[in-house]
C-alpha angles and dihedrals in degrees: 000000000000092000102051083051091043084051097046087045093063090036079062106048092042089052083049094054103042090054101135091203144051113270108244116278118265125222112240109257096040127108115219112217124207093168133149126196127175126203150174120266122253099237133208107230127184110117117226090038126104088234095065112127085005103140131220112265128213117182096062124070125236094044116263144183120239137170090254108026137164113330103164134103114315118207109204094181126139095006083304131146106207134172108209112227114177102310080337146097134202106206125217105234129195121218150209131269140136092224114082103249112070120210120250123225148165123238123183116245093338121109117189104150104074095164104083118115104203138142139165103281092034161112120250113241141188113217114220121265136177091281102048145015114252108288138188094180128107143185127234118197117190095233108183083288117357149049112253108213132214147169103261119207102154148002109292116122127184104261104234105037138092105237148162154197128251148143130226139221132189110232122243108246117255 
């Protein structure tokens, strides 16, 4: 692992220093991030199921498990749940239905949810609200590719789709 960072590393400041041009001016007031952070995967985890070992994926809305899915750097501040993409996070965001499984999405910069429990080592949980009891459970929903995640607090499931439960755990780094 250190030296395929090492390596990356080096990739990255060579790439740096043989820049042709200037990089772009930068307004006066504004920090300027080259920062790389890498993570464990957030893991779908319910043995027997065709999820299991399925990652969370980020670069998709709505979430969604994949076979290689988001190992960067997690922020779990302010009952968030962030991906940290270069000074900025994507928030997992948990949606409304009147069905009991919510839709999860990202959303830029923008952190609605503030009701996940989460850290590095552990099971992903949805505190209670107003709406729903505290939940680790989720929902998985075969969609052409990929798996379509939700919150899961109750029994619903979307008529016409093959999905499952699971729960998922953020892996512990290495």
């Amino acid at each position: 692992m250190r030296n395929v960072l090492a390596t990356t590393l080096t990739t990255l400041g060579l790439l740096v220093s043989s820049w042709s041009s200037p990089l772009p001016p930068v307004p006066s007031g504004t920090v300027v991030c080259f920062l790389a952070r890498i993570g464990p995967p957030i893991v779908a985890s319910t043995p027997g199921t065709p999820v299991t070992g399925l990652q969370l994926a980020v670069d998709v809305t709505p979430a969604t498990l994949e076979t290689t899915g988001f190992t960067g750097g997690w922020d779990f501040v302010n009952g968030g749940i962030g991906a940290f993409y270069g000074c900025h996070d994507f928030w997992l965001n948990i949606g409304t239905s009147t069905k009991s499984y919510k839709p999860l999405s990202w959303a830029f910069d923008n952190q609605v949810t503030t009701n996940w429990i989460a850290a590095e080592g552990s099971k992903v949980t949805a505190a209670a609200t107003a709406s729903y009891n505290a939940t680790s459970s989720f929902l998985a929903c075969k969609e052409a590719t990929k798996w379509r995640l939700y919150l899961q607090t109750g029994t619903d499931k979307p008529a016409g789709f093959n999905c499952t439960t699971t729960e998922l755990f953020v892996k512990k780094s290495s």
